[in-house]
C-alpha positions as CSV (number, residue, x, y, z in Angstrom):
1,X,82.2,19.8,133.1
2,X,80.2,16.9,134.4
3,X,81.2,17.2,137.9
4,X,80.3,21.2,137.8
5,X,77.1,19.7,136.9
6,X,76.8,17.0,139.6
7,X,78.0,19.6,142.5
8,X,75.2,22.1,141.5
9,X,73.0,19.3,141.4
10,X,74.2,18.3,145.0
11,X,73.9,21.7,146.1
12,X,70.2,22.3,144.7
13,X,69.1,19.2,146.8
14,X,71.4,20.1,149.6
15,X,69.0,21.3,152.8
16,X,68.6,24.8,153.3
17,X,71.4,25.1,156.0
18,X,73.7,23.1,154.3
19,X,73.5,25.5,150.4
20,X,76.2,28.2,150.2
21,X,74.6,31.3,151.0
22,X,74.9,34.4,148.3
23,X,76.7,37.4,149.4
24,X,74.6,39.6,151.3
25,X,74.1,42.9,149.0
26,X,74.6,46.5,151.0
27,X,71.4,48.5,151.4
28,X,71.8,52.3,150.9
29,X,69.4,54.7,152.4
30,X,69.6,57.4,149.5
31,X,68.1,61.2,151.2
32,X,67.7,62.9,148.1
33,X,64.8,65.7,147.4
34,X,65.4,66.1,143.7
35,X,63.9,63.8,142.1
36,X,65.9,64.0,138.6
37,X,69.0,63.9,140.6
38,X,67.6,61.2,143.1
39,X,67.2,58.7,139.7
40,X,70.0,59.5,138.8
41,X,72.4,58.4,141.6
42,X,70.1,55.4,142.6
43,X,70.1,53.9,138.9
44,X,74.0,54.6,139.3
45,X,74.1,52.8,142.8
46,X,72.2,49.7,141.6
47,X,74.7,49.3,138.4
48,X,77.0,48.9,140.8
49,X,75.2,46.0,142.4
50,X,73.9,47.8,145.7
51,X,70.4,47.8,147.3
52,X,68.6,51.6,147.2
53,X,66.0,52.7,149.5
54,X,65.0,56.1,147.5
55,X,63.8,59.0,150.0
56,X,62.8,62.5,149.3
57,X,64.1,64.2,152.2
58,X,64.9,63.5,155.8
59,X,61.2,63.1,157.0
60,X,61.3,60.1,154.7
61,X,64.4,58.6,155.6
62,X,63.7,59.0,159.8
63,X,60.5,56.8,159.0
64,X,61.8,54.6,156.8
65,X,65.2,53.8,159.4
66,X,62.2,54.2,162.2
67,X,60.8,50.9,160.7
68,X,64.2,49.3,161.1
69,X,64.3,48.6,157.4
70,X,67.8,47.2,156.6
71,X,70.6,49.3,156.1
72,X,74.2,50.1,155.6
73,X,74.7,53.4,154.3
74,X,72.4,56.6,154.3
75,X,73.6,59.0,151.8
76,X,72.1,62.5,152.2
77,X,72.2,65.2,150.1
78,X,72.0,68.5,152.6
79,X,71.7,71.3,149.8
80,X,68.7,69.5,148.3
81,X,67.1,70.0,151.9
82,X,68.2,72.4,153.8
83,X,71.7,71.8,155.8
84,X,69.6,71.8,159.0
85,X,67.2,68.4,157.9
86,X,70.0,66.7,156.5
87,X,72.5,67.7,159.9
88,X,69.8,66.8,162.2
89,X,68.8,63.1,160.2
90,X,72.6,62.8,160.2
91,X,72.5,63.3,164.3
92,X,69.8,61.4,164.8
93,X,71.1,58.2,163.2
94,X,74.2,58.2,164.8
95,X,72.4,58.1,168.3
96,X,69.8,55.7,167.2
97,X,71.1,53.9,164.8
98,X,75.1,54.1,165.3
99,X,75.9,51.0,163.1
100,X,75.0,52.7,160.1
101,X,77.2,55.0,157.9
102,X,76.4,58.3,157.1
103,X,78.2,60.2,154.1
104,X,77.0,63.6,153.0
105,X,77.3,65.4,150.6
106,X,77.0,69.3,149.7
107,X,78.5,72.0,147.9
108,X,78.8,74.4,150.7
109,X,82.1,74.7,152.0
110,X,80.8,75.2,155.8
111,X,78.2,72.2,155.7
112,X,81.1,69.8,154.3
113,X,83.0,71.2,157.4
114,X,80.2,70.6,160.2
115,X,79.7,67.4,158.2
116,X,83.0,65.6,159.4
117,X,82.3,66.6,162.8
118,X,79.1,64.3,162.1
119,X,80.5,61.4,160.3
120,X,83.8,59.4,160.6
121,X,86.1,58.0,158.2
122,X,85.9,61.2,155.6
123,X,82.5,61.7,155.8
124,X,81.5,64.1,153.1
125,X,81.7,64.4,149.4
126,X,82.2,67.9,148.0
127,X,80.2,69.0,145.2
128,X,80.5,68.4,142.1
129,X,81.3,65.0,142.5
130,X,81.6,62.2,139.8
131,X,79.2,59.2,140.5
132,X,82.2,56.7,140.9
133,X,83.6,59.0,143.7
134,X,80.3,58.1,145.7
135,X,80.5,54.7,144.9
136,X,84.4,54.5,146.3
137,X,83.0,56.6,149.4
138,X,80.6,53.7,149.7
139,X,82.9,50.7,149.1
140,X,85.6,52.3,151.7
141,X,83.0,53.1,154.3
142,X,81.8,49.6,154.0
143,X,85.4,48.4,154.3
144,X,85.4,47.1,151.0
């Protein structure tokens, strides 16, 4: 026990460079235009220990990822929006901002097709969907 408490003590004095570093914590860019719904996934997503930028619709999110705000993930939701905001965010990150993931999500058989022409890795996320089914499209996308 007391040399637990002599190496934190050692590491609290320890210069800047030199103290371990915590885990850096994903960032997901949720694209979400109901706002019940949008509450409810991000409360879901921080539970699970992940950064959330809440956005209300791919206007949002293009300024938001236009600011280079850090991110890992964008998650959008095309049938809150319109397939054709969500398809064309989903296109525009992947030419401007192709080290980010993009998973969508819809319930509309065709958009979940066009959506893994979009993404890679299994991209989309049929509706309904259980929470902990986005969260293990998360953790795989980020190779976790």
């Amino acid at each position: 026990m007391r040399r637990y408490c002599v190496e934190r003590a050692m590491a609290r004095n320890a210069p800047a460079a030199m103290r371990p570093q915590p885990p850096s914590v994903p960032t997901i860019v949720l694209v979400e235009s109901r706002a019940l719904a949008r509450m409810a996934i991000a409360g879901y997503l921080r539970e699970c220990g992940y950064e959330v930028i809440e956005t209300d619709g791919p206007a949002e999110a293009r300024r938001v990822l236009e600011a280079d705000a850090k991110a890992d993930v964008v998650f959008i939701d095309l049938d809150a929006q319109g397939e054709n905001g969500g398809f064309s965010l989903a296109q525009w990150i992947r030419s401007r901002r192709p080290d980010l993931k993009v998973l969508l999500s819809s319930g509309v058989r065709r958009a979940a097709e066009t959506a893994g022409d979009l993404c890679e890795q299994g991209p989309h996320l049929a509706k309904p969907y259980e929470h902990r089914d986005l969260e293990a499209q998360i953790r795989r996308l980020l190779g976790r």
